[in-house]
N, C-alpha and C positions, 0 to 999 in steps of 0.2 A: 700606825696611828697617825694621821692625818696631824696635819696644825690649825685647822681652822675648824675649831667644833660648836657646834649647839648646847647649848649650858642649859637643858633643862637639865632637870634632879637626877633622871634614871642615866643619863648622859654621862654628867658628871659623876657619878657614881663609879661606871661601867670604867671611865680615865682614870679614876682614881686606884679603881682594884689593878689596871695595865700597869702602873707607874708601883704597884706592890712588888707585882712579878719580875718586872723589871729592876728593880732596886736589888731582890733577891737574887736575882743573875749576874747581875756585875759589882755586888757589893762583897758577894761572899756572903750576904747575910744569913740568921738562923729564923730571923721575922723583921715583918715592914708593916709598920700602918702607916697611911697617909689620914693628914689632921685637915685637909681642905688648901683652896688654892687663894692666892693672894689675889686682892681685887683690885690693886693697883699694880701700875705698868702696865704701858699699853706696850712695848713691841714683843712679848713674851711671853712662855705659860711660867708663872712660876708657884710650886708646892712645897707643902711644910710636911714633914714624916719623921717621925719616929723608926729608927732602923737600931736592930739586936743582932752586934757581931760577937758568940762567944756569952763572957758575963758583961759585953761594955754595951751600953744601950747608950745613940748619938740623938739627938735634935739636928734636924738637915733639913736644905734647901733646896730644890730639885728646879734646875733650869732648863726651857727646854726651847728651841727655836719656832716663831713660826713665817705661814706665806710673809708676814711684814717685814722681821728682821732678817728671814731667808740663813742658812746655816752655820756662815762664815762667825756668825756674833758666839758662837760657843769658842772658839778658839780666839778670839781676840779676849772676852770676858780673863778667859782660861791664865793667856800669857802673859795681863792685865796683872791679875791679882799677884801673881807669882814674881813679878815685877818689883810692885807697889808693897809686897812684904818684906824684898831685898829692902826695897828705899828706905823701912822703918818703919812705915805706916801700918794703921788695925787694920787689919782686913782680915774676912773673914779665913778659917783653914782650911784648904780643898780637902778633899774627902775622896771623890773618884771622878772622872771623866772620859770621853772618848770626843775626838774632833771630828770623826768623821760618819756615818750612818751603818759602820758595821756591828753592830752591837743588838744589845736586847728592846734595845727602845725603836729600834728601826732609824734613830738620825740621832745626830751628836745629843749629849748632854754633859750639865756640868751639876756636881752634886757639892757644897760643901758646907759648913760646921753653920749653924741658927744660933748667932751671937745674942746672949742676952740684953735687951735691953727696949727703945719705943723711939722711933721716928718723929718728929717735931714736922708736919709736913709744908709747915709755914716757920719765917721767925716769929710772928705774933702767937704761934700756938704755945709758945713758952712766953708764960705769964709775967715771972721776972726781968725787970729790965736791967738788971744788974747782972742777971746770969746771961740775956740773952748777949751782952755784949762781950762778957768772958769770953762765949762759944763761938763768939765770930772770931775773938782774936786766935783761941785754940785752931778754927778751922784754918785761918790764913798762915798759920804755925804749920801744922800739918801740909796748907799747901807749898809752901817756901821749902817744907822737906822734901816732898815728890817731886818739885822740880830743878831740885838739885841735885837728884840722882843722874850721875854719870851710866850712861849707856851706852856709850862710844864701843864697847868691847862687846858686845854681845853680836854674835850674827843675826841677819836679816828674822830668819826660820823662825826666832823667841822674839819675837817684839810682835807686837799687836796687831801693828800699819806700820807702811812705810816711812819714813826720814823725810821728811818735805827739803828739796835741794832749790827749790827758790825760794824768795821770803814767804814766810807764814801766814802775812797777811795778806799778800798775792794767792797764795792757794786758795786760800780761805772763800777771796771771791770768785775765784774758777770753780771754787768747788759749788756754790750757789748759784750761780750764770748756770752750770750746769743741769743743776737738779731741777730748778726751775724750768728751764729749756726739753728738760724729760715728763715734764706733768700734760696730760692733758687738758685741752681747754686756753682760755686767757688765763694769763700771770696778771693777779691786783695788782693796779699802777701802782701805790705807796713801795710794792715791791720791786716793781721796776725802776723806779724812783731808786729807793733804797742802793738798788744797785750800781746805778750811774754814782750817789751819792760816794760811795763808798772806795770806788773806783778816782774819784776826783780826793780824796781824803788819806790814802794810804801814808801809813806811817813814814818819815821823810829819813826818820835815822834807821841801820841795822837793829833787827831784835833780835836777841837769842830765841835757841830754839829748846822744848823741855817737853819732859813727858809728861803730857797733862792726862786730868782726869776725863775730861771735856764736859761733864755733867756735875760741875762743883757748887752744891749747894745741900740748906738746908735738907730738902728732902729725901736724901740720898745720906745722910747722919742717923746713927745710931747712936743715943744719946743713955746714958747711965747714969744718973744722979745730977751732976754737975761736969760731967766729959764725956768728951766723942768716944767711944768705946770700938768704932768701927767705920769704914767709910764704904758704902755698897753699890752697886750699880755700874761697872767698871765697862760694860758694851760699848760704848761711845770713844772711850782712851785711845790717845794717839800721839803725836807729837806739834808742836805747836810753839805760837808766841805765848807764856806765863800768864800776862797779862790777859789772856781769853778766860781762864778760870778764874780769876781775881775777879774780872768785870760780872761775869757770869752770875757769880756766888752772890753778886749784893742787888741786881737788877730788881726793877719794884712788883715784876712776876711771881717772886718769890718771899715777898709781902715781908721786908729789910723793916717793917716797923719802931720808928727811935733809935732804930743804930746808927752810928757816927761814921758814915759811909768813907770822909775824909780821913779818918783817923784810924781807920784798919786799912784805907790804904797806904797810908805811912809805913804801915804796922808793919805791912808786907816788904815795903819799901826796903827796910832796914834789916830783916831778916831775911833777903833773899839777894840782896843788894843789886834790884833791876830796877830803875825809875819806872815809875808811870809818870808819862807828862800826863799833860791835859789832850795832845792829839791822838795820843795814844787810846786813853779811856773814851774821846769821845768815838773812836773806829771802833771798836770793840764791841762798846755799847751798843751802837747802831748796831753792828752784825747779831749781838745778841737779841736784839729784837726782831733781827730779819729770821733769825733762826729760831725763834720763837714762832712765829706767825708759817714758817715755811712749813713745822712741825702739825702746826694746824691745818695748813692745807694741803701738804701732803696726805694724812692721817682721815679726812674728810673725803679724799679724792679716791683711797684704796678702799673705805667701804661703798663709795657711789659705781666703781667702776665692779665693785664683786672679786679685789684680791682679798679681803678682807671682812668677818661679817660682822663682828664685835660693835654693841652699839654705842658703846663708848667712843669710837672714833666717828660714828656719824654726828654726835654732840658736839663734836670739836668745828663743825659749822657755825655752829654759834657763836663759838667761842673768837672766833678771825676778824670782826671787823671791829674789838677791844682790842687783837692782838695790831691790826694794824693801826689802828689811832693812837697806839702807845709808838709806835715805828715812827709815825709820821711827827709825835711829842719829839722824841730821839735825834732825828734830822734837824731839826729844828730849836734843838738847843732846850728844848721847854722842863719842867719839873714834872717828872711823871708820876702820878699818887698810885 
């Protein structure tokens, strides 16, 4: 089963009865239905099923790689979660996986527990401003826990990605210099910019380094009444300077409407006991918006060249010269709405 399909009806259909048979082979199950596939996330397939082991019938998640994330993101997901349940954190419960393509699916998957509860895909989507503030400080809660987990002891083989052994924030920008450097075409100046910028700005004191989520924000919240009940989306986790999730999580991408952006980062401040200066948020920031915008033009570049046919990522053309007007606000010190 290929990763890059045509989503008409019979299509879709035809994946959804594969991902039955397949469930039935490596679950041990007695029956599978699948209930349709999620329409959000772009680097992944991901489906909801119904699976009967015995008398216990589960609600599950079916993750499956494709040309975009390429195979390796089932095992970092995998090692991810298993990690981040040690730390303390909701996540959700694995259920079955394989990391490698010997299996029923023909390439890795990761299958686990469909936690109850509904995504907030903005802060403004939660109408209260008195809850949306609780749910910022619970998340900054959550994240001062994850990255206080000691992982010093664990071998290489169970962590997600490697140890970054120079600073964080020097990777950070080798890792963009790079990726950039890999696209075809011209690189937009704000990002070339960006990058000189960021290079002339690096953090001047030592940062710690932690296990981060690296995708810490609203939209990745599973939200239950009035608490996070789960944190999902773990492909991106790695190691890193803290402060990249903290900036991450509040950036105006992710539509931080009326929260007190200064006052959960104290929040964090105190409960994790890592300052954030001001040079620090303002590196960060900027990287967030370079990787925001890089997001866009990578995602635009894999549907124009034909790794990818999903029209959702040819949209995200549109979407780059908002992402870099916010980049070039960023540099620039400006208030970004």
């Amino acid at each position: 089963m290929a990763g890059g399909l045509e989503w008409g009806a019979v299509t879709a259909n035809s994946v959804a009865r594969e991902i039955e048979q397949s469930l039935l082979a490596e679950l041990d199950a007695t029956a599978v239905s699948v209930s349709g596939r999620a329409t959000v996330g772009l680097s992944q397939e991901t489906w909801f099923a119904e699976v009967e082991r015995g008398s216990v019938q589960e609600r599950v998640v079916v993750r499956l790689p494709t040309a975009g994330s390429g195979d390796r993101v089932i095992a970092v997901q995998r090692r991810s979660l298993q990690l981040a349940s040690t730390a303390g954190l909701p996540v959700p419960d694995l259920v079955g996986w394989c990391d490698d393509a010997e299996n029923a699916f023909g390439r890795p998957f990761l299958v686990m527990e469909r936690v109850a509860g509904s995504v907030p895909w903005s802060w403004s989507a939660i109408g209260d401003r008195r809850l949306r503030q609780n749910l910022a400080e619970e998340a900054i809660s959550l994240a001062a826990r994850l990255h206080a987990f000691d992982f010093s002891d664990y071998p290489p083989e169970e962590l997600p990605r490697s140890v970054p052994i120079a600073p964080a924030a020097d990777r950070e920008l080798e890792t963009y210099t790079r990726r950039l450097g890999l696209l075809p075409g011209p690189v937009p100046a704000p990002m070339q910019l960006a990058l000189q910028w960021l290079g002339e700005h690096l953090p001047s004191e030592p940062r710690p380094v932690a296990f981060l989520h690296n995708d810490f924000r609203m939209g990745n919240f599973l939200v239950e009444g009035a608490r996070i009940v789960s944190v999902l989306d773990w492909e991106l986790a790695g190691f890193g300077d803290p402060a990249a999730d903290v900036i991450w999580c509040s950036l105006a991408v992710w539509d931080p409407v009326e929260l007190d952006i200064s006052s959960i980062h104290r929040a964090y401040e105190r409960a994790s006991g890592s300052a954030l200066t001001e040079e620090v948020v303002r590196f960060y920031t900027v990287l967030g918006y370079l990787r925001n915008a890089y997001y866009a033009l990578s995602g635009w570049t894999a549907f124009e060249t034909g790794r990818m046919n999903d029209l959702r990522m040819a949209a995200l053309r549109f979407e780059l010269p908002v992402r870099l007007d916010r980049l070039v606000s960023a540099m620039a010190g400006r208030r970004i709405e």
